[in-house]
C-alpha positions as CSV (number, residue, x, y, z in Angstrom):
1,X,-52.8,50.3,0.3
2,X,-51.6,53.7,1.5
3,X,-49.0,51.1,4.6
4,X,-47.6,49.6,1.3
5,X,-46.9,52.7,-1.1
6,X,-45.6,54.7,2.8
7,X,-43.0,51.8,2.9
8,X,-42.0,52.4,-1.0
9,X,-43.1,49.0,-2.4
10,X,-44.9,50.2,-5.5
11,X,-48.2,47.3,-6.1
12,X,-47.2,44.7,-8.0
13,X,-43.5,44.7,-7.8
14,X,-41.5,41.6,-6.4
15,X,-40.9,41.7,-2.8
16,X,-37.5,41.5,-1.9
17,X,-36.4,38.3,0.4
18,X,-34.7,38.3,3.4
19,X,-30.9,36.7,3.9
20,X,-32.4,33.5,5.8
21,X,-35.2,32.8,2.8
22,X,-32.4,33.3,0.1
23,X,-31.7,29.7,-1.6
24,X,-27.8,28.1,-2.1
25,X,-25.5,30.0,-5.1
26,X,-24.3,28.0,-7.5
27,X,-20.3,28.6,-6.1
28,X,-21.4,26.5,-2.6
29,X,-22.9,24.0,-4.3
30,X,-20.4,23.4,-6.7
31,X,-17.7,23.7,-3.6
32,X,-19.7,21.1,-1.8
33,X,-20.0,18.6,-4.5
34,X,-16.0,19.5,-5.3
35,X,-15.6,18.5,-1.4
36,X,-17.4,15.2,-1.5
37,X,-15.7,14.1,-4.4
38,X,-12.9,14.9,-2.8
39,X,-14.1,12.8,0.5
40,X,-14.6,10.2,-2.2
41,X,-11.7,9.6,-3.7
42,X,-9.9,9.8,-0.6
43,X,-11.7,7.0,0.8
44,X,-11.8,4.9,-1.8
45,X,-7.9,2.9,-1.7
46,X,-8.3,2.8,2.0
47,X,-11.6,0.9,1.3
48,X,-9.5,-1.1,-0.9
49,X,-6.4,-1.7,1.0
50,X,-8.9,-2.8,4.4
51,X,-10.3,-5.4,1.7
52,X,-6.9,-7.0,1.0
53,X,-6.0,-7.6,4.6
54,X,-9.5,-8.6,5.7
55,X,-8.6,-11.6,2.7
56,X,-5.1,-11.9,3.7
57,X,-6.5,-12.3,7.4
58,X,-9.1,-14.8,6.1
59,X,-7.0,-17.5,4.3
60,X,-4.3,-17.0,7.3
61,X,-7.3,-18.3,9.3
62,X,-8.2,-20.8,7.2
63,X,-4.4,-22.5,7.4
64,X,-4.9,-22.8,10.7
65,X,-8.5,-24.2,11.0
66,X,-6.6,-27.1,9.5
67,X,-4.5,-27.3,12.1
68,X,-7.0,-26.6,14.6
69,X,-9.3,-29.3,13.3
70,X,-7.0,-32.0,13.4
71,X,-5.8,-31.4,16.6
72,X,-9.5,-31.9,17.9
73,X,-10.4,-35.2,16.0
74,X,-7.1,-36.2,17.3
75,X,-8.4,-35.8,20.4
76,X,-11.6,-36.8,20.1
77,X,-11.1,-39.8,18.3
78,X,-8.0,-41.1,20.3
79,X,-6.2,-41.5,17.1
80,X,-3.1,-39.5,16.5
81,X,-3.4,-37.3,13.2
82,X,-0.8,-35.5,11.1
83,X,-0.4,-32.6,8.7
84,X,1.8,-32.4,5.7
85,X,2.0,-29.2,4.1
86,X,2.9,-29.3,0.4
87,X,3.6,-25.8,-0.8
88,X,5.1,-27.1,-4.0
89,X,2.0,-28.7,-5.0
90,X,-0.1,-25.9,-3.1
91,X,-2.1,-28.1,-0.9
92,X,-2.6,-29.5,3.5
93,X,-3.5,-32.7,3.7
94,X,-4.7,-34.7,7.0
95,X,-3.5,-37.6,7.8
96,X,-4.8,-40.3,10.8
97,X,-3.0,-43.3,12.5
98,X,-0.2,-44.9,11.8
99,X,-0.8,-45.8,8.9
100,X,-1.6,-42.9,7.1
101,X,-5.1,-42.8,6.5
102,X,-5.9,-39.7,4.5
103,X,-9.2,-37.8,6.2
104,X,-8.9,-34.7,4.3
105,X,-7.0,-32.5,1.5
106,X,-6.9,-28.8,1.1
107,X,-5.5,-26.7,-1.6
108,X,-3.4,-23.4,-0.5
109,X,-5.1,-20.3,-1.1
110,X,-3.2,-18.8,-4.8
111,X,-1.7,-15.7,-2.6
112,X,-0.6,-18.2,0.5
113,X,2.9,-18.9,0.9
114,X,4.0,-20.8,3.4
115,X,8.1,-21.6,5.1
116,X,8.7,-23.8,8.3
117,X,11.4,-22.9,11.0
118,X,13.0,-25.6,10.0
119,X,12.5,-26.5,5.9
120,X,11.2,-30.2,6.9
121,X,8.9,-28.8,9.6
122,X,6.2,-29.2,6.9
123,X,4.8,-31.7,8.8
124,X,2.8,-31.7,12.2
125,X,1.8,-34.5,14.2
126,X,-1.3,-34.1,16.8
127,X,-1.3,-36.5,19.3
128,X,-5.0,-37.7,21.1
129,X,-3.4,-36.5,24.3
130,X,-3.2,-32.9,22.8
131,X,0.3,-32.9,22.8
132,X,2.2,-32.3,19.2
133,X,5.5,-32.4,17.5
134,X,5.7,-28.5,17.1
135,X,5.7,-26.2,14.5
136,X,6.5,-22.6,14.1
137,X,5.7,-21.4,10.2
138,X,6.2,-17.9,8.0
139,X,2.2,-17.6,6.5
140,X,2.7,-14.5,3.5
141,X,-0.4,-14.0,2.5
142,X,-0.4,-10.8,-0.3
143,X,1.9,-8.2,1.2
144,X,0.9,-9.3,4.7
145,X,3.1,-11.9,6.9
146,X,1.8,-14.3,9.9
147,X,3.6,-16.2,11.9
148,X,1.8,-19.2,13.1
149,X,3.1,-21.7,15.6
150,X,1.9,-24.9,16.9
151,X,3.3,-25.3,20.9
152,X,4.1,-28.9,21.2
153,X,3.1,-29.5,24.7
154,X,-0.3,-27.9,24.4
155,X,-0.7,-28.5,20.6
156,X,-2.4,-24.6,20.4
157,X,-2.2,-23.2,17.3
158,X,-1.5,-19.5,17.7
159,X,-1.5,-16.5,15.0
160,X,1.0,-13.6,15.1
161,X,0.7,-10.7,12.6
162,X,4.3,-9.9,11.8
């Protein structure tokens, strides 16, 4: 008892903490929540924004699975197949052999647009030997633009983010 009173603590009074055991004032923790709101916000749009091109990316890639696909059952199947784009009516439809079988129709995504290089380029034939007519087309899909081409020797169908 006499160690406690020689220090000047009086018995019964509340001991004084150190800085380290001393808790958070109420001005940092409101700055910190102030900050991560902040961080919040911030990161919010861009969330947003990365959204719309990952579904502006998505139906690009779906316009030319089309193409891809047909160019592959022309092949396999030894029977030449053809696509006729429609954007008036907002849909692909497959075509096989000469006589126009239809295989498969496909609406256009609402927020797809689509212009050949020419106009009447809508159309693209695939032949069994991979080869194609060619194609070259303007994909807007939302604010972002593809161009997608179809090489007629090969018959690849390539992307290209404008």
């Amino acid at each position: 008892m006499a160690s406690l009173e020689a220090k000047g603590a009086a018995v019964g009074a509340p001991r004084r903490r150190g800085r380290s055991e001393r808790g958070f004032t109420l001005l940092e923790l409101s700055v910190t929540l102030m900050l991560l709101m902040l961080i919040a916000g911030l990161s919010v749009p861009v969330v947003g924004r990365s959204s719309d091109a990952i579904r502006s990316r998505a139906e690009v890639a779906g316009f030319s699975a089309v193409l891809r696909h047909a160019r592959e059952r022309a092949i396999t199947s030894r029977v030449s197949h053809t696509v006729v784009i429609d954007p008036t009516n907002r849909k692909m439809t497959v075509l096989a052999g000469a006589d126009g079988e239809v295989r498969e129709t496909r609406p256009l995504p609402e927020r797809l647009t689509v212009e050949a290089t020419p106009p009447p380029a809508l159309t693209v034939r695939f032949e069994p030997q991979g080869t194609s007519s060619g194609a070259d087309y303007k994909v807007r899909a939302g604010d972002v633009v593809y161009r997608v081409t179809v090489d007629p020797i090969t018959g690849r169908v390539k992307n290209t983010r404008l």
